[in-house]
C-alpha positions in Angstrom: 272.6 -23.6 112.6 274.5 -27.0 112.9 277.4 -27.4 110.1 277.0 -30.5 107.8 280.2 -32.4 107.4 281.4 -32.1 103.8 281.6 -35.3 102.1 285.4 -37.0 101.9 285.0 -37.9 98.0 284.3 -33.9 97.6 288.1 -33.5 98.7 289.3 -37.1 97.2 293.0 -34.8 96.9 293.2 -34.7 100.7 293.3 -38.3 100.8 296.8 -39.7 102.0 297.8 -36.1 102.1 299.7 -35.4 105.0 298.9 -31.8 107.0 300.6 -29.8 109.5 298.0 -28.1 112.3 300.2 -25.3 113.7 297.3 -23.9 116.2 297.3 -22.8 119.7 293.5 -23.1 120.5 292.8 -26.5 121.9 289.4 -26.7 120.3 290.5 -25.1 117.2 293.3 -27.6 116.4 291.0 -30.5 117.3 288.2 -29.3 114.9 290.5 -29.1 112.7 292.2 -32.5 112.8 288.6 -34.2 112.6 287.6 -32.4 109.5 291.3 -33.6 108.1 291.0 -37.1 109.2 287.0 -37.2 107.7 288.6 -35.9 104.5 291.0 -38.3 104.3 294.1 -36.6 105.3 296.4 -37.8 108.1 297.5 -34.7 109.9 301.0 -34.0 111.1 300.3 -32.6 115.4 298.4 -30.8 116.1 301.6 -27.8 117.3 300.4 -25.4 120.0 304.1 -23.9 119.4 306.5 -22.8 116.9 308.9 -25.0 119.0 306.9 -27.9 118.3 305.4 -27.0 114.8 309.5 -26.8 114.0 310.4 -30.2 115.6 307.4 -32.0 113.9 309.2 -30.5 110.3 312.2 -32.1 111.4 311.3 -35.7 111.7 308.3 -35.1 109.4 307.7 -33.8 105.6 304.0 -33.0 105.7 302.1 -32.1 101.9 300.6 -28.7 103.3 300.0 -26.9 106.4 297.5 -24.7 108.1 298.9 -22.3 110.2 297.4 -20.1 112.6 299.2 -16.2 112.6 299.8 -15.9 116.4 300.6 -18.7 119.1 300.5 -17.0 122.3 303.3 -14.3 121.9 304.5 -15.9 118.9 304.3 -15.4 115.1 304.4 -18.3 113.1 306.9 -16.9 110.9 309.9 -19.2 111.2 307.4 -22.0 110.4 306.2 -20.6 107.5 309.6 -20.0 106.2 310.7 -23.0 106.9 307.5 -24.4 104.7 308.4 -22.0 102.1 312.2 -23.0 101.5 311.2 -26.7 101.6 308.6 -26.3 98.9 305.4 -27.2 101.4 302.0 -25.2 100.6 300.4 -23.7 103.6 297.5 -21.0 104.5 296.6 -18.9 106.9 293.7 -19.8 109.7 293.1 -16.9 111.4 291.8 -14.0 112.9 294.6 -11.4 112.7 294.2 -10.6 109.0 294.8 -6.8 108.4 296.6 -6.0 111.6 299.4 -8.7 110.6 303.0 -8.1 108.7 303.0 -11.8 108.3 300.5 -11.3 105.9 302.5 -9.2 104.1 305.3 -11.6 103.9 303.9 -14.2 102.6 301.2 -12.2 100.1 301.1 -15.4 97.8 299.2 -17.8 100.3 295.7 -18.0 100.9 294.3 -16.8 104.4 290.9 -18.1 105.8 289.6 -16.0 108.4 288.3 -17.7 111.6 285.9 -18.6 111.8 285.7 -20.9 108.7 282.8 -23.2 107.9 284.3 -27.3 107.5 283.9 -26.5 103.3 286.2 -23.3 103.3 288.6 -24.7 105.1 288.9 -28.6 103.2 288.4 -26.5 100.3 291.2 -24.5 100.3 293.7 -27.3 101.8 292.7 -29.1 98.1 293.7 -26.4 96.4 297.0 -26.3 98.1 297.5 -29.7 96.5 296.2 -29.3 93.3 
């Protein structure tokens, strides 16, 4: 079944909003950063890292984030926290929902399992900036 794109003025919020991608799949993290830009957004990396997802915080103050759980042998954590004392609303993308303690952590934030149809996910990224 192909995916239609969802129409930008359905997400006018994620217009000028600016959007970390913390994700360590190439293709995700570029799906991902066209569905942004369609909406509207301009998005902050993509990070395959938690190295890089933390330097990008440090020269850049995005509006939200979408982070995925695990990067290789990492946990996103110190990102997230980092999010969290800065005020910056993020979900979860990913497929590592029950088995997680990040999860647990961080029970206030919304977590989208993968995969996500393109509505889900611009969906949800409003809401963070609502």
């Amino acid at each position: 079944m192909e995916q239609q794109p969802a129409r930008a003025e359905s997400f006018g919020v994620l217009s000028g909003a600016r959007v970390l991608i913390v994700e360590d799949d190439f293709i995700i993290a570029l799906d991902l950063e066209t569905m942004l830009a369609g909406a509207g957004a301009t998005v902050a990396g993509p990070c395959r890292t938690v190295e890089d997802a933390l330097a990008t915080l440090d020269g850049d103050n995005p509006t939200a984030a979408i982070l995925d759980i695990r990067l290789g042998h990492e946990t996103v954590a110190p990102v997230a926290q980092q999010l969290s004392e800065r005020g910056i609303p993020f979900m979860f993308y990913t497929g590592q929902i029950d088995t997680d303690p990040i999860c647990k952590a961080w029970p206030d934030h919304k977590i989208v399992s993968k995969p996500a149809n393109q509505r889900t996910i611009l969906a949800t990224v409003a809401n963070l900036l609502k």
